[in-house]
N, C-alpha and C positions, 0 to 999 in steps of 0.2 A: 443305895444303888439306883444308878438311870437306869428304870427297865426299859425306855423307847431307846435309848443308846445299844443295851444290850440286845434287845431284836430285830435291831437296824444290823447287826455285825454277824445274823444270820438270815437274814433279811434275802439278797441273792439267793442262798443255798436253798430257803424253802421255796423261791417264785420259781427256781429250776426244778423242785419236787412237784411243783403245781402243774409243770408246763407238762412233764412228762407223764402224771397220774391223766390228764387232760388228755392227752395224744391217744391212748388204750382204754377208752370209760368203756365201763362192764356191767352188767347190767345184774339185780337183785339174786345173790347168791352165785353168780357168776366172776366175783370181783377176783377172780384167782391172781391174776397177775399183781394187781391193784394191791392185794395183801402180803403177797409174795416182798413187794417195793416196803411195805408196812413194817412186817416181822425181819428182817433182815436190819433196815436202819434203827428198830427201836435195840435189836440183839448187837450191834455194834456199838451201841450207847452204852450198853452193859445192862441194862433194862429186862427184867423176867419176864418172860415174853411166851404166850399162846396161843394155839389155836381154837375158837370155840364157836358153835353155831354155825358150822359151813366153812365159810370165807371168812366170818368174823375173827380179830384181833384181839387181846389185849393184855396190856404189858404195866408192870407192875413196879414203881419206882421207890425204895425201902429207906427212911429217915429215922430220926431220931424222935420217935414218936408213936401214939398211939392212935391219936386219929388219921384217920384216911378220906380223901377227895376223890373226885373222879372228875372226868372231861372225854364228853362225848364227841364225836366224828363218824359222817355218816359217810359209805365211799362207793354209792350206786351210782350209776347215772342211766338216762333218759332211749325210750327208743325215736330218738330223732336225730335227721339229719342237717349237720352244723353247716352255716352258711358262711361264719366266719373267714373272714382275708387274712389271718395270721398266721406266722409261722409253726406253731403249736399246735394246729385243728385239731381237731380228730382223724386220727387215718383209719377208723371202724365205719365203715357206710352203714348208715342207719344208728349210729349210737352216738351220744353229743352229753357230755357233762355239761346241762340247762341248765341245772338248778345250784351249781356252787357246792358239788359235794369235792372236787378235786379242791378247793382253796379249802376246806374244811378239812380232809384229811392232811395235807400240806400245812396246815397252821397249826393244827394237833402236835404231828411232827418235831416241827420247829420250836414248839412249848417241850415238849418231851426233852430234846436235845438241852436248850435255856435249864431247866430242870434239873435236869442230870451233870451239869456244868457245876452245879451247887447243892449236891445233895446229902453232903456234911453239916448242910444246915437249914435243913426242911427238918422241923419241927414234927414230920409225920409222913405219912404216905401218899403217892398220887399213883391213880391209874388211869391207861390210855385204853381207852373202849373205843375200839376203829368197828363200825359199825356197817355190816350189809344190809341191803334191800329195802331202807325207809321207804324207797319210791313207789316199792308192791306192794307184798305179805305182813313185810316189817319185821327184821331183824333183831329187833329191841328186846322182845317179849323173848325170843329162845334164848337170847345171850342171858335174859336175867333167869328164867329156866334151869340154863346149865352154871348158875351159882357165878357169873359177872359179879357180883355184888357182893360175894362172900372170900374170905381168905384172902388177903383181912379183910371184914366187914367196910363198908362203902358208908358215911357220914353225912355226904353231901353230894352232888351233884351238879355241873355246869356242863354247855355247850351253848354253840352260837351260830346263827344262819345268815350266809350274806343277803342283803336287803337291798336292789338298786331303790326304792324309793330314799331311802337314807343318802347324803354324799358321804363319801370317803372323807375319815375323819369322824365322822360321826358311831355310835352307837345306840341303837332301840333298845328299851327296855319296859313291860311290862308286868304290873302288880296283878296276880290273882289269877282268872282265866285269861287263858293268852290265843290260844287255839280250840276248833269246836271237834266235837265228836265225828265221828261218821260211821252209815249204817246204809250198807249198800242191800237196795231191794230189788227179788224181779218176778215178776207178775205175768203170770198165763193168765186168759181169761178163755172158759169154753163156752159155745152155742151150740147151733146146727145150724149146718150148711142147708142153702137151696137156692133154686134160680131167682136169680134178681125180679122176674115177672111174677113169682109166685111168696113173696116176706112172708106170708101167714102160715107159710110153713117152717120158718126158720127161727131162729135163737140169734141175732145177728152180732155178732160178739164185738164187731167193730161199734156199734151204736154204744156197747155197753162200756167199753174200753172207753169210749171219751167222752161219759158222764163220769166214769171212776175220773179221771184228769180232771175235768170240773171239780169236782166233789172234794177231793183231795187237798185244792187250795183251800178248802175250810178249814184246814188243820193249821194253817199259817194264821191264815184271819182272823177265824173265831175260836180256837180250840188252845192255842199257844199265848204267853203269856206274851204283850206287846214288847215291854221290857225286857224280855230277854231272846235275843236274836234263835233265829228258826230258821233252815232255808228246805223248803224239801221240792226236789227236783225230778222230773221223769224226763229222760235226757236221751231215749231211744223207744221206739213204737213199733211192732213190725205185724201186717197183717194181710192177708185177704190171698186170691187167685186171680181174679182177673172181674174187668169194671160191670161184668152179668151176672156175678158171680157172689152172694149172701157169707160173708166168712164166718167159719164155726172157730176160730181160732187167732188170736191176737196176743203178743208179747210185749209186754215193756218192762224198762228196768229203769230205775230211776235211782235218787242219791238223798238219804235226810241227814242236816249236818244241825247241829245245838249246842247252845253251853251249857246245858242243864243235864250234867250226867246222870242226876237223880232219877230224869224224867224219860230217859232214854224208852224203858222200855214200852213204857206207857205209852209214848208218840207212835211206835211201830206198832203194838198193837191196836191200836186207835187207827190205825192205816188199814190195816189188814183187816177189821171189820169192816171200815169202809168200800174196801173192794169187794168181802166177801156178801154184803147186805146190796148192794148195787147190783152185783151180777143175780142173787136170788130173784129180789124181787123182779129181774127183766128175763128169767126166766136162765137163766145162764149159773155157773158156777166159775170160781174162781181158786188157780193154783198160785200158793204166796209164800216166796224164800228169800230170808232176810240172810245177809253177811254181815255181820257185827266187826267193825273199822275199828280205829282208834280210837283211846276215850279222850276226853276231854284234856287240855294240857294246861295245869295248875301251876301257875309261880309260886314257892315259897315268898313271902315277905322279906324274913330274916338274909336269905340269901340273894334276892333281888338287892335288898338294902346294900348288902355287901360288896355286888357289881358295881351299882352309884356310885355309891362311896370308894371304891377305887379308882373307876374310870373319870370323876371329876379332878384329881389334881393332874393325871393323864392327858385328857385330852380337853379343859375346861368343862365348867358346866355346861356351858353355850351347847356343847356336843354331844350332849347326854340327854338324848329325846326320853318322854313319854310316852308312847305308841301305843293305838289304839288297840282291841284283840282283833285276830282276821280270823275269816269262816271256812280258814284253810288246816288241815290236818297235821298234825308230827308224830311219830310213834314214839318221842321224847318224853310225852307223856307219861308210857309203861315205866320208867325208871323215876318220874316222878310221884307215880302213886306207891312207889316203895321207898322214899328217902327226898329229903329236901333237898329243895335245887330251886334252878332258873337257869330258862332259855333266853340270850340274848339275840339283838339283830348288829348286824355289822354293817356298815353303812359302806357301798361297793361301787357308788354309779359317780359319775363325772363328767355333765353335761357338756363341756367346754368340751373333754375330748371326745363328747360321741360317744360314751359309755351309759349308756342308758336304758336299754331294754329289757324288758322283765322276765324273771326267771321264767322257765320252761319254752322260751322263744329262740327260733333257729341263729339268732343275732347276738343272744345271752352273751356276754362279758362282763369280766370286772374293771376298776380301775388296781393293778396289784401293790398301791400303795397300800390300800388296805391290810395287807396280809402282816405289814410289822405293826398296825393297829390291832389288828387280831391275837397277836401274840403277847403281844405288853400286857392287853387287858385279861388273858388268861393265865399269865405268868404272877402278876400281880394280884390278880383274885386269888389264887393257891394260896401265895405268901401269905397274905392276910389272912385266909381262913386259918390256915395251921398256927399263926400265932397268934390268935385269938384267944382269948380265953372262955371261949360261950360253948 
């Protein structure tokens, strides 16, 4: 079977699911319509079909088999306003599918249909996990909570994110750590107030807040291993009353992102002394609350192997990048630290026509050639895993 033939012949029907998921972007746990469009096309297909975790989807496709797959789709989008000249924009003011969640759930889709066209001879099970909120809280973690992954038990796991650094036609793929953690911090620091003419009566919590900011970069330089990337950022500052004025109170909140999930917690507390031993010794104290992000997002090997190895008689070798890991977040993760998988990147940008700006920008497009590359290579990864013998 030509699977590029056969996602070419649904090819139209998913770029019209995209345009219109696109027109209505909803935003994390608000995707009502978005799922509404979701459960209805997968329930036409014949497809068992759910509600779970809010707005969350997911639909259950029954072969002749015992193993089961899965194929994730995340279907949030962004609170920004789209800049785009096309006939599909957004008509929500203030909300803009940035990040390629609407061709992700539209390529899901469109594999679900391809799927269900031939599921007299799926060797096993596929389910379609239409996923809310990646972009906030992260949807991932309740859907495996309320048993996503159970009834029948889930084997493996795939999904894929469009990538403009890739062109269309292409697809990334990454061995091992693919994405970093995150651990969002934020930091009161307390003094005492008093007249700028009079310091020696005060605690000046701004002096103390931005030796903590000095100090802190120690944790990159000398405290983290060179080797393995670290980013830790204080990315808001808020302080003081007026320029006479000694501040007993200073806010920051910052971001530390790692591949080292091991080491997570050790870096944060490592933080937190640091802040908390800098405001002692200057005479100040320090209030410090960590939010624990996503963890780290692990390729399987076996199943990475098995994306490669389909997408090169697909779309040649030539098109089948190596890509470096980014120090950007997926809550794709949560379903990889319960079952094998691999995240792929889909290559989306098309500089001839002026498709090129990077996800979360008011300009974000794709080229929608992409979308029957997206579906080939997830149609054809199923096949093969189910007839595997591993």
């Amino acid at each position: 079977m030509d699977i590029l033939k056969e996602a070419e012949k649904v090819e139209k029907e998913v770029i019209e699911l995209r345009r219109k998921i696109h027109m209505y972007p909803e935003l994390g746990f608000e995707e009502t319509k978005t799922s509404e469009v979701v459960y209805d096309y997968l329930k036409n297909l014949g497809i068992e079909v759910k509600r779970i975790a809010k707005t969350g989807v997911v639909g259950t496709l029954k072969g002749n088999g015992s193993k089961t797959i899965a194929i994730r789709a995340d279907m949030d989008a962004l609170p920004i306003q789209e800049e785009n000249d096309v006939e599909y924009a957004s008509q929500i003011p203030g909300r803009m599918h940035a990040c390629g969640h609407d061709v992700h759930t539209a390529i899901l889709l469109g594999t679900a249909k391809l799927l269900a066209n031939m599921r007299d001879k799926l060797k096993g099970n596929v389910k379609f996990i239409f996923q809310p909120a990646e972009e906030t809280t992260g949807g991932a973690l309740p859907m495996i909570e309320e048993g996503v992954l159970e009834n029948p038990k889930v084997d493996a796991i795939i999904g894929l994110h469009v990538d403009p650094e890739l062109q269309v036609g292409q697809i990334g793929i990454t061995y091992g750590k693919a994405y970093a953690s995150s651990d969002m911090i934020d930091i009161i620091v307390k003094g005492k107030s008093s007249h700028g003419a009079e310091p020696h009566k005060s605690v000046d919590a701004i002096v103390i807040a931005a030796n903590i900011v000095n100090i802190l970069q120690t944790v990159v330089s000398r405290k983290a291993n060179p080797l393995s990337p670290i980013v830790l950022t204080i990315g808001t500052i808020e302080g003081g009353y007026a320029r006479n004025i000694i501040a007993d109170k200073v806010r920051m909140s910052g971001i530390i992102r790692m591949m080292e999930e091991e080491k997570r917690d050790e870096i944060v507390e490592m933080v937190e002394k640091i802040c908390d031993n800098t405001a002692k010794v200057m005479g100040g104290e320090v209030e410090f609350r960590r939010t624990r992000g996503y963890p780290c997002l692990v390729n399987h090997k076996g199943m990475t192997d098995l994306i490669k190895e389909t997408a090169f008689p697909l779309l040649g070798e030539g098109n089948v990048i190596e890509v470096a890991p980014t120090m950007g977040v997926e809550d794709f993760a949560y379903f990889l630290q319960k079952v094998p998988g691999s995240f792929y990147k889909l290559g989306c940008s098309n500089k001839e026509k002026g498709i090129d700006k990077p996800i979360h920008n008011n300009q974000f497009n794709i080229d929608e050639e992409c979308i029957k590359i997206g579906l080939a290579v997830h149609v054809s990864t199923v096949l093969k895993y189910l007839n595997s013998n591993g």
